[in-house]
DSSP file (Angstrom, degrees, kcal/mol; ACC not computed):
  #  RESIDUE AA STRUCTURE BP1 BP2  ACC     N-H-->O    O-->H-N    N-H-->O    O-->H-N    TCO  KAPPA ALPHA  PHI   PSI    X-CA   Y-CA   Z-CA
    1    1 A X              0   0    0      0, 0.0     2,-0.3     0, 0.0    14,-0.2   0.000 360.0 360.0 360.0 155.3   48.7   38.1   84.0
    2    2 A X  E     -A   14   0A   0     12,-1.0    12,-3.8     2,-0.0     2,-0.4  -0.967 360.0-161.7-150.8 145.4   45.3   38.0   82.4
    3    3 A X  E     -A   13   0A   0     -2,-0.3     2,-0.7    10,-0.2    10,-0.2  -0.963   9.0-175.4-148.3 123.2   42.5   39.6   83.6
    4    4 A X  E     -A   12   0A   0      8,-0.7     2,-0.9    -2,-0.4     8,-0.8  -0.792  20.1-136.7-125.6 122.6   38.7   38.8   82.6
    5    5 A X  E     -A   11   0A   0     -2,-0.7     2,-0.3     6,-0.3     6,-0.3  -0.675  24.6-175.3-102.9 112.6   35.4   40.3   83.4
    6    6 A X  E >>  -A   10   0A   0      4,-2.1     4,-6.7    -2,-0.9     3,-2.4  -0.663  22.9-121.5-110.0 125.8   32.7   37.9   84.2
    7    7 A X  T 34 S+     0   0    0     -2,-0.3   149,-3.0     1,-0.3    -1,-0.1  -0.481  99.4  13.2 -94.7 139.9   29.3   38.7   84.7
    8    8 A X  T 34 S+     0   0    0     -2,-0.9    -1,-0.3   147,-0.2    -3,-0.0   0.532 128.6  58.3 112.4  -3.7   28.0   37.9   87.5
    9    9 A X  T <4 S-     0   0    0     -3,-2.4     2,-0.3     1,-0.1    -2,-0.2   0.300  87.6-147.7-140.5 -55.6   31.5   37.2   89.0
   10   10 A X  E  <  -A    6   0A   0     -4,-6.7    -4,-2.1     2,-0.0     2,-0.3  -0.788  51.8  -5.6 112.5-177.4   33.2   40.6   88.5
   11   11 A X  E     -A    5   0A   0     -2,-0.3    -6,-0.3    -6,-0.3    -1,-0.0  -0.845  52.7-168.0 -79.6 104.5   36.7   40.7   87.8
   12   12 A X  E     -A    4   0A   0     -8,-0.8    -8,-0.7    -2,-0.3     2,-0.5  -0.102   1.9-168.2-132.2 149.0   39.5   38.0   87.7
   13   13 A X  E     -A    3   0A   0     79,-0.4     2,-0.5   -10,-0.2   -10,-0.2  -0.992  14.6-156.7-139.0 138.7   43.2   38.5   87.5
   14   14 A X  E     +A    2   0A   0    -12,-3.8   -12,-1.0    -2,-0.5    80,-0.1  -0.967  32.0 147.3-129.6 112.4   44.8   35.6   86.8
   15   15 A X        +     0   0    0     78,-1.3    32,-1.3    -2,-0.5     2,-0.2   0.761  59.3  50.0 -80.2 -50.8   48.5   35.1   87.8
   16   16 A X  E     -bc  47  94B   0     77,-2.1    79,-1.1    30,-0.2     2,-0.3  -0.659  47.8-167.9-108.5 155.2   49.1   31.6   88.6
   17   17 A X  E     -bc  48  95B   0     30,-2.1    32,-2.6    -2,-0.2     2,-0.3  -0.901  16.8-177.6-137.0 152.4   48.4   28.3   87.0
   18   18 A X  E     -bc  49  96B   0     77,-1.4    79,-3.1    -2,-0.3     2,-0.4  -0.995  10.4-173.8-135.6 124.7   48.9   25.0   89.4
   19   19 A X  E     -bc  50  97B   0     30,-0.9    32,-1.0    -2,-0.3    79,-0.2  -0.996  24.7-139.2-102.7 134.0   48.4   21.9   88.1
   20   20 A X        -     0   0    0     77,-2.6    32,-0.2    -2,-0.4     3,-0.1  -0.139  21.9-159.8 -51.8 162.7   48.2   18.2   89.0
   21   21 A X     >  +     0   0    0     30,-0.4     4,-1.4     1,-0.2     2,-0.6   0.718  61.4  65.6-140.3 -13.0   49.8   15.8   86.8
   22   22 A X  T  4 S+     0   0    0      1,-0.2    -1,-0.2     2,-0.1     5,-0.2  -0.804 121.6  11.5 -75.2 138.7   49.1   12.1   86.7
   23   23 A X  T  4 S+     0   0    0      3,-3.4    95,-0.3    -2,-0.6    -1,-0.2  -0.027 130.6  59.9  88.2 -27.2   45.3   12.0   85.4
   24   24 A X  T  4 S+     0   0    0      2,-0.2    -2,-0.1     1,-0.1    -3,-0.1   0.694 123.0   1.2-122.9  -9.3   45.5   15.4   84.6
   25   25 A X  S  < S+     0   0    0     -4,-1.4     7,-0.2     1,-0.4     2,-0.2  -0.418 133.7  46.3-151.6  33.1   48.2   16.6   81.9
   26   26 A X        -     0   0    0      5,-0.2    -3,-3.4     2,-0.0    -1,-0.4  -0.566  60.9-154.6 167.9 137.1   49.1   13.0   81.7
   27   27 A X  B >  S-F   30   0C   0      3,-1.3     3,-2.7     1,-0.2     2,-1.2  -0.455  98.5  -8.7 -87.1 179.8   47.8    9.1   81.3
   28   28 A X  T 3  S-     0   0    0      1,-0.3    -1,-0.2    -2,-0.1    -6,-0.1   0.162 123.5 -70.9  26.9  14.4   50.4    6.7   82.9
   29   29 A X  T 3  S+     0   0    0     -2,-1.2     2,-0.5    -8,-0.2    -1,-0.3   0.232 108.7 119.4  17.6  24.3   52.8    9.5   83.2
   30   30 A X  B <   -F   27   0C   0     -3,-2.7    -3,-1.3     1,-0.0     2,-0.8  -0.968  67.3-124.6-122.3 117.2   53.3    9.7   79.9
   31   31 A X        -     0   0    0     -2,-0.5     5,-0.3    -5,-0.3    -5,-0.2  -0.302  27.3-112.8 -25.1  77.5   52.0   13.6   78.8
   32   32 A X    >   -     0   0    0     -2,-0.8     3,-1.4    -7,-0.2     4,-0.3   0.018  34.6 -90.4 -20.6 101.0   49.7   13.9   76.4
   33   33 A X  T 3  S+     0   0    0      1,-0.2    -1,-0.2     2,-0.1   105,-0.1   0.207 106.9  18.7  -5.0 107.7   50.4   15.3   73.1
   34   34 A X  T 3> S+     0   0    0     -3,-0.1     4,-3.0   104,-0.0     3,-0.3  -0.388  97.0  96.7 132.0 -45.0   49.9   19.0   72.5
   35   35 A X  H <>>S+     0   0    0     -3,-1.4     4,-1.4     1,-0.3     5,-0.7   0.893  79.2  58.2 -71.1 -27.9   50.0   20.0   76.4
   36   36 A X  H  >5S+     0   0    0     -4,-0.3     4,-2.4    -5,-0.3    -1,-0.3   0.994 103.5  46.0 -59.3 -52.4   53.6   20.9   76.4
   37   37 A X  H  >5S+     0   0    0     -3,-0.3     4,-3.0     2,-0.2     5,-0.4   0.889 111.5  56.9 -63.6 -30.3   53.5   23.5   73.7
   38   38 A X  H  X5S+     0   0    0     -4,-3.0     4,-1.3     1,-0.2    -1,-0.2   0.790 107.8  46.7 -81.1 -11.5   50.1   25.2   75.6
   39   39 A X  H  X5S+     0   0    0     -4,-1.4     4,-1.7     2,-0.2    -1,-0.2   0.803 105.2  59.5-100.5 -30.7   51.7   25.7   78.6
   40   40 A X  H  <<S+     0   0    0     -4,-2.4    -2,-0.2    -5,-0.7    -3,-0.1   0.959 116.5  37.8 -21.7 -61.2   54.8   27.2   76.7
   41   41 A X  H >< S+     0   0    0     -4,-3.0     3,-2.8     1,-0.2     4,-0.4   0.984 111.6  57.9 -56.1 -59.8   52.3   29.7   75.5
   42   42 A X  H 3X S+     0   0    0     -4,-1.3     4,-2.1    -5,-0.4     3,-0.5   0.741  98.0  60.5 -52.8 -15.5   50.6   29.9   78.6
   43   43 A X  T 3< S+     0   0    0     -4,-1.7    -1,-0.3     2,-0.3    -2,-0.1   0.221  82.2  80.8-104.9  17.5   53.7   30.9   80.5
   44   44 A X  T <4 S+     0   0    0     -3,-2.8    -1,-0.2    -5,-0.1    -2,-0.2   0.843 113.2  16.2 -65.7 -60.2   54.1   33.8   78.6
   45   45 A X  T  4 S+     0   0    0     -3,-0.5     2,-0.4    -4,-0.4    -2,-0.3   0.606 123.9  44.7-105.0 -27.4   51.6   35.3   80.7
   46   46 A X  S  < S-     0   0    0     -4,-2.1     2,-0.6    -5,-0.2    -1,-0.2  -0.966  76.0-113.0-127.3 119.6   51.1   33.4   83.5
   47   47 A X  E     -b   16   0B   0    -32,-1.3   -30,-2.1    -2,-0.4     2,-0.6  -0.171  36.5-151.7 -29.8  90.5   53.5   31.5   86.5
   48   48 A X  E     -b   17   0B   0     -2,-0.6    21,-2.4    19,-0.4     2,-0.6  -0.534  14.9-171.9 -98.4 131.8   52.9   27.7   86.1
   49   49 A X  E     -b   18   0B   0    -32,-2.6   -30,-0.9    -2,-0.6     2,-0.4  -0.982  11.2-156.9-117.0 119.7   53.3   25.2   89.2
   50   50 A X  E     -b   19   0B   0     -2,-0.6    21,-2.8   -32,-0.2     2,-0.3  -0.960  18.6-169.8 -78.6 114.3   53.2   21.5   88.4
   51   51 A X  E     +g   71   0D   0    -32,-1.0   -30,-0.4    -2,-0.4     2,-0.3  -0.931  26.0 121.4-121.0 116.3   52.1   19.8   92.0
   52   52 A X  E     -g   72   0D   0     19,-1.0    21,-0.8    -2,-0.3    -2,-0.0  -0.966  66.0-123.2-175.7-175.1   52.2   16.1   92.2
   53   53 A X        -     0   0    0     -2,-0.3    -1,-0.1    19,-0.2    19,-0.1   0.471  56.9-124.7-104.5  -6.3   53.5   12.9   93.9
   54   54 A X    >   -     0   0    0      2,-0.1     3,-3.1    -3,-0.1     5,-0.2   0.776  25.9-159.9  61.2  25.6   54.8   11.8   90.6
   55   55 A X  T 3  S+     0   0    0      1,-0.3    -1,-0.0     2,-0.1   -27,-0.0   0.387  86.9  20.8  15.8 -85.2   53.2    8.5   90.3
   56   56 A X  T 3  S-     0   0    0      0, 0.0    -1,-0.3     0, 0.0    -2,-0.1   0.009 103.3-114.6 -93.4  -4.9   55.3    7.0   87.9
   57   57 A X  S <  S+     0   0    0     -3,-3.1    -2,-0.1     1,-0.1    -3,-0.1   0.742  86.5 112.8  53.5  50.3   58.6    9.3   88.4
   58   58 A X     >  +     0   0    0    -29,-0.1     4,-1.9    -4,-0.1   -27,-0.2   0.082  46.1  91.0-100.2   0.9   58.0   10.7   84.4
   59   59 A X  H  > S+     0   0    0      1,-0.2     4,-1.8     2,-0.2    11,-0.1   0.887  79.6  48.0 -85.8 -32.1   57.2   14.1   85.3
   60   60 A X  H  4 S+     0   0    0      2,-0.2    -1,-0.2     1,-0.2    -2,-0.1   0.691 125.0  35.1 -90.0 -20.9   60.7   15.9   85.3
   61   61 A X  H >4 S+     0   0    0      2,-0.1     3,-0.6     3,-0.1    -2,-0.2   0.816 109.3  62.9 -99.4  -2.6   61.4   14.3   81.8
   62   62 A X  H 3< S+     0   0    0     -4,-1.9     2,-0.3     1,-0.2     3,-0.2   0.928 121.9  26.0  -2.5 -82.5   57.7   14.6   80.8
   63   63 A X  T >< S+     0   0    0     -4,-1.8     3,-0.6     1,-0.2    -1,-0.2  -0.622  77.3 125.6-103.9  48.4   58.5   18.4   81.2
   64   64 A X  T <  S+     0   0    0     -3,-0.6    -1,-0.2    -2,-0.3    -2,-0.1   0.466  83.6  33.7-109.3 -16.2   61.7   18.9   80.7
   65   65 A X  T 3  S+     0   0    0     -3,-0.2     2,-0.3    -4,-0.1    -1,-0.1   0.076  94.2 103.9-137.0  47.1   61.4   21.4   78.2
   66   66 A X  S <  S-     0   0    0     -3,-0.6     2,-0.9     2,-0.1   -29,-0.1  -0.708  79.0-116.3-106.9 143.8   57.9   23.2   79.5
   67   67 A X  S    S+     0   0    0     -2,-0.3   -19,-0.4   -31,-0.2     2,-0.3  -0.685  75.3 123.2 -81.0  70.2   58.4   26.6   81.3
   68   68 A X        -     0   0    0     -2,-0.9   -19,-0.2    -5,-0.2    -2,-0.1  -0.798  60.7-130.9-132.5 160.2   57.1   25.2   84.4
   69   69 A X        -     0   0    0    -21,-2.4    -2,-0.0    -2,-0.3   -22,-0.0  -0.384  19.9-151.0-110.5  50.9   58.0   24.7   87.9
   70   70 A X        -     0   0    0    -21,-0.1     2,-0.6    -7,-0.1   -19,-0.2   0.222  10.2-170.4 -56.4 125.8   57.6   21.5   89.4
   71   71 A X  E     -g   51   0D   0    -21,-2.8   -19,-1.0     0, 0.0    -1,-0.1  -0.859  21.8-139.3-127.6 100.5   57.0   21.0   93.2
   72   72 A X  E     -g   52   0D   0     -2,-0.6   -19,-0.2   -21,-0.2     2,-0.2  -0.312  25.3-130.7 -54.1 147.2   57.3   16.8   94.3
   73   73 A X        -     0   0    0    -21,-0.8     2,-0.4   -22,-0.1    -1,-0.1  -0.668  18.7-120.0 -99.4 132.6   54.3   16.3   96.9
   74   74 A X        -     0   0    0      2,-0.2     2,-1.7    -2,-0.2     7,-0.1  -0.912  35.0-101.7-103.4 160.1   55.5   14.6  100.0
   75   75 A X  S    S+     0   0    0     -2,-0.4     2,-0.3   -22,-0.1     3,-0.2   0.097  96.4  47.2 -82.6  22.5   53.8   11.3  100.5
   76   76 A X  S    S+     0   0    0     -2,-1.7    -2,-0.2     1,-0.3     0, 0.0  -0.921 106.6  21.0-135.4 169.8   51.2   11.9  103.1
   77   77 A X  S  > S+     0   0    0     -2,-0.3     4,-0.8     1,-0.1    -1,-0.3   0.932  71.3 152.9  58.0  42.5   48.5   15.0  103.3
   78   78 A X  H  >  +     0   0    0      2,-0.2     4,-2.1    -3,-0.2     3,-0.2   0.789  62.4  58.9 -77.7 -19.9   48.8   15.8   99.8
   79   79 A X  H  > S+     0   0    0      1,-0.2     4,-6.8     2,-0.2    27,-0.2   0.943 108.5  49.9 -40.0 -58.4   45.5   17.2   99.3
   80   80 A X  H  > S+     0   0    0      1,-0.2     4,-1.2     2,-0.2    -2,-0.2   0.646 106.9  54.4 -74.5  -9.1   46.5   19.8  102.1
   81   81 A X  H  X S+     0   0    0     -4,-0.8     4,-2.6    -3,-0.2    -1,-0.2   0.804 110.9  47.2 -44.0 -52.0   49.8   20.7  100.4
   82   82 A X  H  X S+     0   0    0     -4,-2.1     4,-1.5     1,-0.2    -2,-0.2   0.957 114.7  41.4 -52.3 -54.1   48.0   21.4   97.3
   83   83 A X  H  X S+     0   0    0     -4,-6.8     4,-1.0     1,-0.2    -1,-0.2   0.962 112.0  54.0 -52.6 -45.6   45.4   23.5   98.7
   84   84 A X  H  X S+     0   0    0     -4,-1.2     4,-1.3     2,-0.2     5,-0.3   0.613 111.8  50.4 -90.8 -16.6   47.9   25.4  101.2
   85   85 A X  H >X S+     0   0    0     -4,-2.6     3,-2.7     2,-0.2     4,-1.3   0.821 112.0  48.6 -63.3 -88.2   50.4   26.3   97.6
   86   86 A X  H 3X S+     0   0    0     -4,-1.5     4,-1.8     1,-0.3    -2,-0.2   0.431 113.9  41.6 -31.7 -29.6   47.6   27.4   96.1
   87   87 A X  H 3< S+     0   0    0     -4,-1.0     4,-0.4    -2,-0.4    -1,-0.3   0.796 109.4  56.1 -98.5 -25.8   46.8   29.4   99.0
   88   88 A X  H << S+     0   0    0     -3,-2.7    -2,-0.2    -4,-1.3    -3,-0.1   0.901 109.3  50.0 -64.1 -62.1   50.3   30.7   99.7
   89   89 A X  H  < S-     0   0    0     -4,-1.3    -2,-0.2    -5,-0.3    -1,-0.1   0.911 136.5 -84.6 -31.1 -64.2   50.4   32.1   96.0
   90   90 A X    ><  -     0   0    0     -4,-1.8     3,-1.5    -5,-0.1     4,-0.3   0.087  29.2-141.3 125.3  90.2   47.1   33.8   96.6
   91   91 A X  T 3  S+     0   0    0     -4,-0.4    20,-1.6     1,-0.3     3,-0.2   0.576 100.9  65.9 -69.1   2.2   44.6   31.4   96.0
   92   92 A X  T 3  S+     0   0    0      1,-0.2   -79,-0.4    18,-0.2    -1,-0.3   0.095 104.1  55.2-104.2  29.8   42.3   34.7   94.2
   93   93 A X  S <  S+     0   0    0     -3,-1.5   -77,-2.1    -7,-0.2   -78,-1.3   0.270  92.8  98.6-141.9 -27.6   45.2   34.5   91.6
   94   94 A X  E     -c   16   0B   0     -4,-0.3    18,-1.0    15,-0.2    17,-0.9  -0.861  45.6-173.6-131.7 129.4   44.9   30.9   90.7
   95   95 A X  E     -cd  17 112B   0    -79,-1.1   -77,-1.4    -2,-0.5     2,-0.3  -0.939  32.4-166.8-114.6 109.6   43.4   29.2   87.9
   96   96 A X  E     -cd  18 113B   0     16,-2.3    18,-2.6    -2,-0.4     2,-0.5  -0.624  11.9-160.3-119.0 134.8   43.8   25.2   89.2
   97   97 A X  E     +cd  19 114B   0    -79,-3.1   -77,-2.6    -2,-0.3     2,-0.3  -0.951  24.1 157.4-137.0 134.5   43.4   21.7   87.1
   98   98 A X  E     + d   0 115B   0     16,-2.2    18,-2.7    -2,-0.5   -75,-0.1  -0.913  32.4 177.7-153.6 173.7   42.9   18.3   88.8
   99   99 A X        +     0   0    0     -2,-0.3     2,-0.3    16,-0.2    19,-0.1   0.464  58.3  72.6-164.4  -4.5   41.8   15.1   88.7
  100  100 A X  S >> S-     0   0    0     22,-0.1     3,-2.8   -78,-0.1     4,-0.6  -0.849  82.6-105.0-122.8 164.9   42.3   13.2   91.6
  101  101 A X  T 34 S+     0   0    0      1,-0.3     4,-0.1    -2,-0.3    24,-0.0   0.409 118.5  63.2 -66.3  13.5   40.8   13.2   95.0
  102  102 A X  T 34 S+     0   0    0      2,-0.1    -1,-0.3     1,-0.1     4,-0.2  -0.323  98.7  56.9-123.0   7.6   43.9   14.9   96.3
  103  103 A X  T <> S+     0   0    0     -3,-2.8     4,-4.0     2,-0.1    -2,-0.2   0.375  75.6  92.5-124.7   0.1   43.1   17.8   94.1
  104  104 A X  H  X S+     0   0    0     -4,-0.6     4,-1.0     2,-0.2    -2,-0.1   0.985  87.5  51.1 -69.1 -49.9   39.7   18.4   95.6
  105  105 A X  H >>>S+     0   0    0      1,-0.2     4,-4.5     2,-0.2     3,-1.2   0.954 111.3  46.7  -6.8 -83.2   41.4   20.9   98.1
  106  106 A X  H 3>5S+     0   0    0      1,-0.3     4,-3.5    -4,-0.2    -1,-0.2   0.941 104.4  51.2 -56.8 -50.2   42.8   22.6   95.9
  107  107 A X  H 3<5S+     0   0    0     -4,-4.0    -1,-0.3     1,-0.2    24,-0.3   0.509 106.6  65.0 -49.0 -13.6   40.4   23.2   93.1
  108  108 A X  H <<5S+     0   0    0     -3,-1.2    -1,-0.2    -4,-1.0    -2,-0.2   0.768 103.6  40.8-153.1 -86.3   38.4   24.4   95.8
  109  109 A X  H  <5S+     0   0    0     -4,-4.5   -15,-0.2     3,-0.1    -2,-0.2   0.865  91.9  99.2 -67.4 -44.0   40.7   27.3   96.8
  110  110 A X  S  <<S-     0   0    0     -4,-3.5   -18,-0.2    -5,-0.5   -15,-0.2  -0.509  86.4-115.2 -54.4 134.9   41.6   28.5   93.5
  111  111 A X  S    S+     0   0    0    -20,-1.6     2,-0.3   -17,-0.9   -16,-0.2   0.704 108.7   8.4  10.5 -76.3   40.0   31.4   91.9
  112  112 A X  E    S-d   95   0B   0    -18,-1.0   -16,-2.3     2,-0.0     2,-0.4  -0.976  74.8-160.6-136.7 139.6   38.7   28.9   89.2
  113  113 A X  E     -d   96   0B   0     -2,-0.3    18,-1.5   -18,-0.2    19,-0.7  -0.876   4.6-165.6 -99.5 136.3   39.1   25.2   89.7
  114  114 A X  E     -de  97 132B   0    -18,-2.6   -16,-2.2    -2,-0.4    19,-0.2  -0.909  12.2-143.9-139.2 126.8   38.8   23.3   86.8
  115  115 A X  E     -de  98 133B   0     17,-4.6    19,-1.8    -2,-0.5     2,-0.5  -0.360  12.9-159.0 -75.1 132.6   38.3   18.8   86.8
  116  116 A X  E     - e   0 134B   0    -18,-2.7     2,-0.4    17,-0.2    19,-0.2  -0.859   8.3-160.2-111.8 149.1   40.3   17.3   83.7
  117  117 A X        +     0   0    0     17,-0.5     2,-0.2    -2,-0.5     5,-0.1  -0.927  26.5 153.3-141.7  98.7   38.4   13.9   83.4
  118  118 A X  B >   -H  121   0E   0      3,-0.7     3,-1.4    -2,-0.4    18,-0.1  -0.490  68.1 -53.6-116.6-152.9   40.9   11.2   81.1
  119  119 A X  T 3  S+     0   0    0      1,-0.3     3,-0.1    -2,-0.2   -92,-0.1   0.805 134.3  57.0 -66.3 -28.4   41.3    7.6   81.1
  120  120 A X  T 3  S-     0   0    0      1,-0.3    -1,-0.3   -97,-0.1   -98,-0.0  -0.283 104.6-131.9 -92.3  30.1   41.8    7.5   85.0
  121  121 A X  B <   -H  118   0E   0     -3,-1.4    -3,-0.7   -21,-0.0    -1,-0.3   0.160  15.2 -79.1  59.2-167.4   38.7    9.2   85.7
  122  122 A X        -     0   0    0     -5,-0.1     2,-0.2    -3,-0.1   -22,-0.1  -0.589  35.4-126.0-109.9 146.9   37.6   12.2   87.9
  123  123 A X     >  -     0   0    0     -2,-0.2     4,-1.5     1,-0.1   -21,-0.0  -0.763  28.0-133.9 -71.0 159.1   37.0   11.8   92.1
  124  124 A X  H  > S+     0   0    0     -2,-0.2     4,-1.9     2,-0.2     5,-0.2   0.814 102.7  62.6 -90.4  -4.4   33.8   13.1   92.3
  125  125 A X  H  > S+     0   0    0      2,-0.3     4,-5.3     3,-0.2     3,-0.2   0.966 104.9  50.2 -52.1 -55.7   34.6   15.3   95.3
  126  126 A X  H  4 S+     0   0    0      1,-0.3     4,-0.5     2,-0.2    -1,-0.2   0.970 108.9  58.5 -62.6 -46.1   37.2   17.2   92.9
  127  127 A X  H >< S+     0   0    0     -4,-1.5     3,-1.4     1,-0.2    -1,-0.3   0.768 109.4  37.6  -4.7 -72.4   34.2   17.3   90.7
  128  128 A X  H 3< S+     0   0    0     -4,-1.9    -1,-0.2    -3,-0.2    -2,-0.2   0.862 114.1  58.1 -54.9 -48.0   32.0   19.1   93.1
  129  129 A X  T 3< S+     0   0    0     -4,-5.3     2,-0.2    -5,-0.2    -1,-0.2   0.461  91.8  76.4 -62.3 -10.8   34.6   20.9   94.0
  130  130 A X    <   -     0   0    0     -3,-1.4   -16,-0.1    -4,-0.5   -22,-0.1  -0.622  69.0-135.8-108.3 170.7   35.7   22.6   90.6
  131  131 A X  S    S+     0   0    0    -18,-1.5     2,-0.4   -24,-0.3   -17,-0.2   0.319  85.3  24.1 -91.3  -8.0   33.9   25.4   88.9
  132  132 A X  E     -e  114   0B   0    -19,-0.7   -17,-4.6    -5,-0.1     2,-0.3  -0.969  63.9-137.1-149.0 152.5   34.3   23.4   85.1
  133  133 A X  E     +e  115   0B   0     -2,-0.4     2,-0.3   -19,-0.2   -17,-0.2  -0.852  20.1 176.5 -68.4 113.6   34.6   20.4   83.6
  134  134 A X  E     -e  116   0B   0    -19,-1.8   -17,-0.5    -2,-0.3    -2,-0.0  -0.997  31.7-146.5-153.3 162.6   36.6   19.3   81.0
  135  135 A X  S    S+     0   0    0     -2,-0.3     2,-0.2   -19,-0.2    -1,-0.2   0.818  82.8  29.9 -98.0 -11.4   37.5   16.4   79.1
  136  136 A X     >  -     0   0    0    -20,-0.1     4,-0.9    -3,-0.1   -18,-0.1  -0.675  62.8-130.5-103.8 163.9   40.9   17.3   78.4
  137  137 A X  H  > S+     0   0    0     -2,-0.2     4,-2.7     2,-0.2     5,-0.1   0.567 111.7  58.8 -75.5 -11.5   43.8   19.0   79.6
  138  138 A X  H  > S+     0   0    0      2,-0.2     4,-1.4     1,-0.2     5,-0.1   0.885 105.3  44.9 -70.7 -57.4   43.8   20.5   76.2
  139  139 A X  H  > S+     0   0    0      2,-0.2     4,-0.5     1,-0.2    -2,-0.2   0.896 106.8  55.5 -77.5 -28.0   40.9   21.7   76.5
  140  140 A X  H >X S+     0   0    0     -4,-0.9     3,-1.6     1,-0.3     4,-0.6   0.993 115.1  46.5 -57.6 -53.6   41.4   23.3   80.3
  141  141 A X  H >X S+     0   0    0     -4,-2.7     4,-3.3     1,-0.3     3,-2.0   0.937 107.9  52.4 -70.0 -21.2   44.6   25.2   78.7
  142  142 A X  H 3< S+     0   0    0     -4,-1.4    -1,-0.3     1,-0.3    -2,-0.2   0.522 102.4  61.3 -83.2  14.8   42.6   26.4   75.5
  143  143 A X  H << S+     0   0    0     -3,-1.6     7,-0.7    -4,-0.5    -1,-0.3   0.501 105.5  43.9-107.0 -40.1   40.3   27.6   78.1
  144  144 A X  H << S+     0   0    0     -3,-2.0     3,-0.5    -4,-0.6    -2,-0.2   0.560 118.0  49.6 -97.7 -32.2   43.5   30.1   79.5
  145  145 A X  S  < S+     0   0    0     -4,-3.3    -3,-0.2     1,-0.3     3,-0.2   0.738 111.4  46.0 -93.9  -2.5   44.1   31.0   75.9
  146  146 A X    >   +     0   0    0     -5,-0.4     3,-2.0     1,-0.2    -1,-0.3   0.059  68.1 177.7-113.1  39.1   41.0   31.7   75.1
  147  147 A X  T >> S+     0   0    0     -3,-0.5     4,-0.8     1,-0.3     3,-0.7   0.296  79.9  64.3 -40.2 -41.0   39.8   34.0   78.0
  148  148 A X  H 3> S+     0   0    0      1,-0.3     4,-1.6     2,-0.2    -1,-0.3   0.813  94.0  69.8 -65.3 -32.8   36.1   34.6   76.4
  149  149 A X  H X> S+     0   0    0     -3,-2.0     4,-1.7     1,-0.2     3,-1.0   0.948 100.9  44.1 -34.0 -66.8   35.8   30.7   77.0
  150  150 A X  H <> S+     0   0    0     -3,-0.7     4,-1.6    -7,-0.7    -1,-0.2   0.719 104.8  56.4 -56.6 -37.8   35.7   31.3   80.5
  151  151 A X  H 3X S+     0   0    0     -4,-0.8     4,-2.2     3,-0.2    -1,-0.3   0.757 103.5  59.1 -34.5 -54.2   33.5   34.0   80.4
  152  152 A X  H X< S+     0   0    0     -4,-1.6     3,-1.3    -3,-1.0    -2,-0.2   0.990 118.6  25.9 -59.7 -81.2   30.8   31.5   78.4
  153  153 A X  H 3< S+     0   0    0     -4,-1.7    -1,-0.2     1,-0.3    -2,-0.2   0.870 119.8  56.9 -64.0 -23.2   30.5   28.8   81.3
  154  154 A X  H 3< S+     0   0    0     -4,-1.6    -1,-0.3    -5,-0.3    -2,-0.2   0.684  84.3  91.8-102.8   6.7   31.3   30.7   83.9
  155  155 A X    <<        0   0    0     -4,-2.2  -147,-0.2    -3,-1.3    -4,-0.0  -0.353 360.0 360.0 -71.3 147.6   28.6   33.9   83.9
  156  156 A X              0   0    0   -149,-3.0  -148,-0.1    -2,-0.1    -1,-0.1   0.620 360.0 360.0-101.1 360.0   25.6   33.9   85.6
């Protein structure tokens, strides 16, 4: 759990984190260098839900040795699947990373939403829809290890 006070926001306790993963902790399916060891950390402290249709059907050896939980999307309505985990957790619990327009939902309903923007671009809906930006997934988890980060962009 991690729990931040933002001003202008108040206080956040942060339980979950649910991520997408083609586009968003991986290009082609192939996992980007570095993101396996931050969610190691990160799952020290926080529950981690991997959400996704599996594009490219890399994700369970992608992760295979990440403290994560991986939940296959079935193939239609995935947007509302996402949102409606997220919301089943306790969507004031959940710190959310996405990148497709099937993540707009979700990012939405989370706590804090945050758009990972890689080689396969953003929707701009999830865009709108998140509370940050980022250009990495790297950077969205150093974001969870670095709690004061959050603080910075997200006060008013």
């Amino acid at each position: 759990m991690v729990e931040i006070k933002i001003p202008g926001k108040g206080k956040i306790t942060l339980k979950y984190l649910v991520s997408d993963f083609t586009g968003t902790l991986s290009v082609d399916g192939n996992l980007i260098t570095g993101v396996k060891e931050k969610l190691n950390l990160i799952s020290q402290f926080l529950e981690i839900y991997i959400l996704t249709a599996d594009t490219f059907g890399k994700v369970k050896e992608a992760l295979k040795d990440a403290r994560v939980k991986i939940h296959l999307l079935e193939p239609e309505n995935e947007d509302l699947q996402k949102e409606n985990f997220v919301k089943n957790l306790g969507n004031e619990y959940v710190i959310a990373l996405g990148n497709g327009k099937n993540d707009r939902k979700m990012v939405k309903s989370a706590k804090i939403g945050i758009a990972v923007i890689l080689e396969e671009g953003c929707a701009v809906e999830t865009l709108i829809n998140s509370d940050i930006m980022v250009k990495s997934p790297l950077d969205a988890l150093d974001l969870i290890l670095n709690p004061k980060r959050l603080v910075a962009v997200l006060r008013t």
